[in-house]
C-alpha positions as CSV (number, residue, x, y, z in Angstrom):
1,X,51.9,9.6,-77.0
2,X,53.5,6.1,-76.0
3,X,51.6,3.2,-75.9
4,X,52.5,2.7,-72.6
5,X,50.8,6.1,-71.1
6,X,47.3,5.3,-72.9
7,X,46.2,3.8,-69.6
8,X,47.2,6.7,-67.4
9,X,46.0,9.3,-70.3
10,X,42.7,7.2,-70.1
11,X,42.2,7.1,-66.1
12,X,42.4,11.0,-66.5
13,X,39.4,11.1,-68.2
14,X,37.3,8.3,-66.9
15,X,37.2,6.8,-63.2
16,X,36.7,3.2,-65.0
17,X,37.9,0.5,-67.8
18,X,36.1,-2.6,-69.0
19,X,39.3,-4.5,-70.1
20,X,38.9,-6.8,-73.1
21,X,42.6,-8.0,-73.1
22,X,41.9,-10.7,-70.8
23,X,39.2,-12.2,-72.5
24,X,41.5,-13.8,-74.7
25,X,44.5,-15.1,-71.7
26,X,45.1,-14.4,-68.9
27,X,47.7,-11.6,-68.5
28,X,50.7,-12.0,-66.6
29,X,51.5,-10.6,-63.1
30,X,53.8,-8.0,-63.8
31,X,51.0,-6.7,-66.3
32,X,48.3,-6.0,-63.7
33,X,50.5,-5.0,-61.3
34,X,51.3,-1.8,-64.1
35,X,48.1,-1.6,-64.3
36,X,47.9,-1.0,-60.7
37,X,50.4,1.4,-61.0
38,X,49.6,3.2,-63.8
39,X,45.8,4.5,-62.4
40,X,45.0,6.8,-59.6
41,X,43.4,5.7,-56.5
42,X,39.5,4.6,-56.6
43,X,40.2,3.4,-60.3
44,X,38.1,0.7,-61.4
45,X,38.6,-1.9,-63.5
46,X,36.5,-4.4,-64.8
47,X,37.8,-7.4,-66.6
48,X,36.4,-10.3,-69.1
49,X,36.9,-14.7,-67.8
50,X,38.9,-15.7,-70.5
51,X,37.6,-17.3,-73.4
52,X,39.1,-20.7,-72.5
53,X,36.9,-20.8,-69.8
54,X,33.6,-19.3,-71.2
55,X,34.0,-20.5,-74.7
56,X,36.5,-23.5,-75.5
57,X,36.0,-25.5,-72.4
58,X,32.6,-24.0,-71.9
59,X,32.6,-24.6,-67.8
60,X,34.1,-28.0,-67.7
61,X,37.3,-28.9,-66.4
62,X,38.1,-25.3,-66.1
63,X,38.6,-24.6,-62.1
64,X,42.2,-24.5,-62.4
65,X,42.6,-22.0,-65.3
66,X,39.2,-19.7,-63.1
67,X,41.4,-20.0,-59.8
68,X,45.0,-18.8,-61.8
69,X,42.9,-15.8,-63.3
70,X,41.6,-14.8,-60.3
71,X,44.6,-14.7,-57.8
72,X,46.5,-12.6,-61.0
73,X,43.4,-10.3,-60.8
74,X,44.2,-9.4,-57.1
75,X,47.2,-7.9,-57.9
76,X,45.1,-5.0,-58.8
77,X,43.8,-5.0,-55.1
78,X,40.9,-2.9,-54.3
79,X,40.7,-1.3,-57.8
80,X,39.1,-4.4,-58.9
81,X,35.6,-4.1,-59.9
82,X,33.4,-6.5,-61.8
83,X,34.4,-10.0,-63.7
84,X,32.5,-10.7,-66.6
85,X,31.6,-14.3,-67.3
86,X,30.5,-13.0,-71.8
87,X,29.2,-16.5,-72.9
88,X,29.3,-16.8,-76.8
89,X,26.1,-17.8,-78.2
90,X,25.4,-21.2,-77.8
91,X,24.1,-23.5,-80.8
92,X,22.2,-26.9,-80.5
93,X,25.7,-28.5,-80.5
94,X,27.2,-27.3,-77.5
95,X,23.6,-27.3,-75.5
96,X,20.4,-28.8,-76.6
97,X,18.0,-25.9,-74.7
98,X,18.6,-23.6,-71.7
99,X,17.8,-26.1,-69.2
100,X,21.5,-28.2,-70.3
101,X,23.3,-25.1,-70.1
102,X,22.2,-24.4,-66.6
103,X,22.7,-27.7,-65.4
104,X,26.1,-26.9,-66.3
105,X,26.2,-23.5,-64.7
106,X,24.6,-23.8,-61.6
107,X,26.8,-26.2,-59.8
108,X,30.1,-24.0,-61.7
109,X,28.4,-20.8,-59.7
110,X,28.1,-22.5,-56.6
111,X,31.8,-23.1,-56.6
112,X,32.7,-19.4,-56.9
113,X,34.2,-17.4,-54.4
114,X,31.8,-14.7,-52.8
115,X,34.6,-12.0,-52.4
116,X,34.5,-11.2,-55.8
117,X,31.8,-9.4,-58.5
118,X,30.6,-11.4,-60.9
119,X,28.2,-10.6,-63.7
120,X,27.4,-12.9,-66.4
121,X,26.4,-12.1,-69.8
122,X,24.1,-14.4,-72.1
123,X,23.7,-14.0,-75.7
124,X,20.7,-16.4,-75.8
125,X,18.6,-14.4,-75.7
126,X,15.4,-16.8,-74.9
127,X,17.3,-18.2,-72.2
128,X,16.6,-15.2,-70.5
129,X,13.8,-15.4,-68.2
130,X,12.8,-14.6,-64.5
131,X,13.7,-17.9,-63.5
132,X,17.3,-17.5,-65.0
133,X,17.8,-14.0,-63.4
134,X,16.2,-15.3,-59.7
135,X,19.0,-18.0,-60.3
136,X,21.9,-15.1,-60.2
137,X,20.2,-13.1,-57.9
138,X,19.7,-15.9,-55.1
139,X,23.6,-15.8,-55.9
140,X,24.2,-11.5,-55.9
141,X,25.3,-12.2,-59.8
142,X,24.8,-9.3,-61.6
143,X,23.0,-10.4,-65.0
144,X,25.0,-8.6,-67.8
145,X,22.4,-5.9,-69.5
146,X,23.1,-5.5,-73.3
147,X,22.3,-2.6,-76.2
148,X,22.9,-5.2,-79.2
149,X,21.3,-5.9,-82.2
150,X,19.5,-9.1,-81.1
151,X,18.9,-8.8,-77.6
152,X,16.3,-7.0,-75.6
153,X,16.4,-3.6,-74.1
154,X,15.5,-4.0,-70.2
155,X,12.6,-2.6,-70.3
156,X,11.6,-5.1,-73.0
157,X,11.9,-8.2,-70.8
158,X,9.2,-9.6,-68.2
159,X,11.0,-9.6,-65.6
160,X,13.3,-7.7,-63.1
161,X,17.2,-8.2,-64.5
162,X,18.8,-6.1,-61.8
163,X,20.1,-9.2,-59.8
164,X,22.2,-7.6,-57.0
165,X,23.2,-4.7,-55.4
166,X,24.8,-3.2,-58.5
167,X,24.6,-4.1,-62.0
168,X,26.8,-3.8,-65.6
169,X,25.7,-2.4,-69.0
170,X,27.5,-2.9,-72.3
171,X,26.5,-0.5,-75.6
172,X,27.3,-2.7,-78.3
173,X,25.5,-1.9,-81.1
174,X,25.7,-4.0,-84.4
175,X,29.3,-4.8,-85.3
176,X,28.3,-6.3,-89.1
177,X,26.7,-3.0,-89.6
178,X,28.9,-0.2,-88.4
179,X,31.5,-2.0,-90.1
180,X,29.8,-1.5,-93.2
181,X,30.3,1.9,-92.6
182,X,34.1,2.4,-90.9
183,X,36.7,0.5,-89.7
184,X,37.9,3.8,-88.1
185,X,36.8,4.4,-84.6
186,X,37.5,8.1,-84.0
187,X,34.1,9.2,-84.3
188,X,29.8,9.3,-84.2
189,X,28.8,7.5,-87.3
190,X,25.2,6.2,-86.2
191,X,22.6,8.7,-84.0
192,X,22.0,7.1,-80.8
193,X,20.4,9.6,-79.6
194,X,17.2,7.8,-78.4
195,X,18.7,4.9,-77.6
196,X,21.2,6.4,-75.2
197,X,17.9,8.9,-73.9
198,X,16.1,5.6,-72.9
199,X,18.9,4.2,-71.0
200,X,19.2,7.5,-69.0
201,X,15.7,6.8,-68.2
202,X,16.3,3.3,-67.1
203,X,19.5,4.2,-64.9
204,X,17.7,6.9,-63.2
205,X,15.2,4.1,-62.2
206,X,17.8,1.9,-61.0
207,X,20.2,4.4,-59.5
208,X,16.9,5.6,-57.3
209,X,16.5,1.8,-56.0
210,X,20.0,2.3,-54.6
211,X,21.6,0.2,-57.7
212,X,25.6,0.6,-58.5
213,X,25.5,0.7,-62.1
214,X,28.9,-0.1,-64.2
215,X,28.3,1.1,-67.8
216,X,30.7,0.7,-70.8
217,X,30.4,1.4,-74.7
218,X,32.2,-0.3,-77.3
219,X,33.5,1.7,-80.3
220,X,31.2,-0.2,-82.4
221,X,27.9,1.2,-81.0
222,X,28.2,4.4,-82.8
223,X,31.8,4.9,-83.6
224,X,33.6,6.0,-80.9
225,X,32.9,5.1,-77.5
226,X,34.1,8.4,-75.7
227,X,31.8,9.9,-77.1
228,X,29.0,7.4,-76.4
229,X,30.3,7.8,-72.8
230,X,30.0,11.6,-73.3
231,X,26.6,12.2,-75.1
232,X,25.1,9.7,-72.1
233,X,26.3,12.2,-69.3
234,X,25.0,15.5,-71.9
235,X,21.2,13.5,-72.0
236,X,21.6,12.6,-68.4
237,X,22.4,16.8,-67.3
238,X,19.9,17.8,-70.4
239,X,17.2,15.7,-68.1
240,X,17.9,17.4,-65.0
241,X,19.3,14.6,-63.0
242,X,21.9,14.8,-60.8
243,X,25.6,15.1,-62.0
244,X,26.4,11.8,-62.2
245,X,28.1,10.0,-58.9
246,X,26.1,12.3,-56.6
247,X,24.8,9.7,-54.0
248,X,20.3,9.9,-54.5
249,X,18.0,10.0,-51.4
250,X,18.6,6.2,-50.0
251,X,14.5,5.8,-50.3
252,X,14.1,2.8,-52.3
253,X,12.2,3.2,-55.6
254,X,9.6,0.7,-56.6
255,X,10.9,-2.1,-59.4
256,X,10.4,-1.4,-62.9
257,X,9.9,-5.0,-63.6
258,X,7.1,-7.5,-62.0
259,X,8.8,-9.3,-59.1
């Protein structure tokens, strides 16, 4: 197979991409108009700030390079889904404590244009509190919820993290310690079976409050993220849930989480 018909092979299989390409520049027009192109209609794709924004200038000075990333994105016209502010993790040297960093954020958010999805993922992981996600929810952010090594499972924290109407969860796994193992993603090499059983849990709960949820893996949460993707929908029909995409009664469930 061509390079060039991965995407199309891809958007066979899977009504949605989590595009990691422009996390390092922004691509030019002509690329995400072939994106466009290339995927069937009610595609989604969801696509990384790049890092010049979230990592070298770290929110300063960076409106120009936001508002050129954004009117490229459009060309993918309503197939665009979610954009994914993935902060690095932030030393003493950049910010002193949380309360620095969000003196820098907030007035960044308030300048963002409320036509688009935004979700925002911290890697701090005690900046993370209810005040941080009533911040982004005042604001229909989606807070970013991670399967990593170091952070907390949702139903770990103390607070409500679903921040909006719909919200985005990454599998990453440990990268240092997979890699230990392979550097050859075409299959399972760690059991995530319980992991992956506990987030069908969780994303029954939020799908029954009415919650969109976008949800990616990364080939370095067990090996090969198809088949993340695909043991996910096996536990979710083994369960007895719905196929997935079949709309729930609208009747909001109760929060999870202590509002």
């Amino acid at each position: 197979m061509r390079p060039t018909d991965y995407l199309a092979f891809y958007a066979e299989r899977f009504p949605t991409v989590e595009v990691d390409s422009t996390f390092y520049a922004c691509p030019s027009v002509q690329t995400v108009s072939n994106w466009a192109a290339r995927t069937p209609e009610g595609f989604v794709f969801s696509v990384k700030i790049p890092q010049v924004i979230t990592h070298e200038k770290a929110l300063v000075n960076c409106y120009a390079d936001l508002a050129e990333f954004l009117k490229t994105m459009d060309f993918l016209g309503n197939k665009l889904g979610p954009i994914v502010f993935q902060f690095p993790f932030f030393n003493s040297s950049v910010f002193q404590d949380r309360h620095e960093f969000l003196d820098r954020l907030v007035p960044f958010l308030a300048k963002l244009p409320a036509s688009y999805k935004f979700a925002i993922e911290i890697r701090n992981r005690n900046w993370l509190d209810a005040e941080f996600a009533e911040l982004l929810r005042e604001r229909k952010i989606a807070l970013v919820l991670q399967d990593r090594s170091w952070m907390l499972h949702p139903t770990e924290l103390k607070f409500d993290p679903i921040t909006a109407d719909w919200t985005y969860i990454r599998w990453l796994g440990d990268r240092k310690a997979i890699e230990q193992q392979t550097m050859i993603w075409d299959k399972t090499v760690v059991d995530r079976s319980a992991e992956l059983s506990s987030w069908v849990d969780f994303c029954y709960q939020v799908i029954k409050r009415g919650v969109l949820i976008y949800a990616y893996a990364n080939n370095h949460y067990s090996g090969h993220a198809p088949a993340t993707v695909e043991q996910f929908r096996k536990l979710w029909l083994k369960k007895g849930f719905p196929e997935i995409g079949t709309p729930l009664p609208k009747n909001p469930a109760p929060s999870l989480f202590p509002l």
